[in-house]
C-alpha angles and dihedrals in degrees: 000000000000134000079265098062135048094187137055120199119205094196151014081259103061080040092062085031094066090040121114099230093251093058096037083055096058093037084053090048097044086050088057112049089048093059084054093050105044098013090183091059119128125220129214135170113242134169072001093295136112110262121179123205135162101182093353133353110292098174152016132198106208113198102212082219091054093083116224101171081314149011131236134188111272136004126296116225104201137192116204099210100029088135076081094045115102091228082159084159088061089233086147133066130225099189111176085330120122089186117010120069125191145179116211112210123181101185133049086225084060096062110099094199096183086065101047086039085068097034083054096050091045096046096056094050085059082049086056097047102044 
């Protein structure tokens, strides 16, 4: 545990445990769509959040429920080295970010899978060439 965080989870299930349903429902959803897109990714819980990463972490689903200094509506699908990623529409942000892009849904209805379906595959390509 850090000055960031009041909690420490020690699994995926006292992580689904502590989320409100809509946002268990997108994290469930996100998880998903990223072990059919890169089936050999690993998982890990940091920041108490799931990260994936074959070679190195490709991707992070953030919870706006999970605190990390604050918290914010909806869950954060991030992309560590989105700064790589095409993204030539704009559909993700780069805030205040140099590397990392996200998009933030909060809804299920907002996840445009398709999208992230080809941001994941082409995210993991740039994992295997760098």
């Amino acid at each position: 545990m850090n000055k960031f965080q009041p909690i420490d989870f020690q699994d995926l299930d006292d992580l689904y445990d502590f989320l409100p349903p809509n946002e268990l429902q997108v994290v469930k959803a996100l998880r998903q769509l990223v072990y059919e897109c890169i089936p050999e990714v690993k998982e890990k819980l940091s920041y108490n959040v799931p990260f994936f990463r074959k070679r190195r972490t490709i991707c992070f689903i953030w919870p706006g429920s999970v605190p990390w200094g604050s918290t914010f509506e909806g869950v954060q699908f991030g992309f560590v080295k989105g700064h790589l990623l095409l993204n030539e529409d704009g559909y993700l942000e780069a805030g205040k970010r140099k590397y990392v892009r996200t998009k933030t849904f909060k809804s299920i209805q907002e996840v445009d899978f398709e999208k992230l379906r080809l941001l994941l595959y082409e995210a993991s390509l740039i994992d295997s060439e760098t």
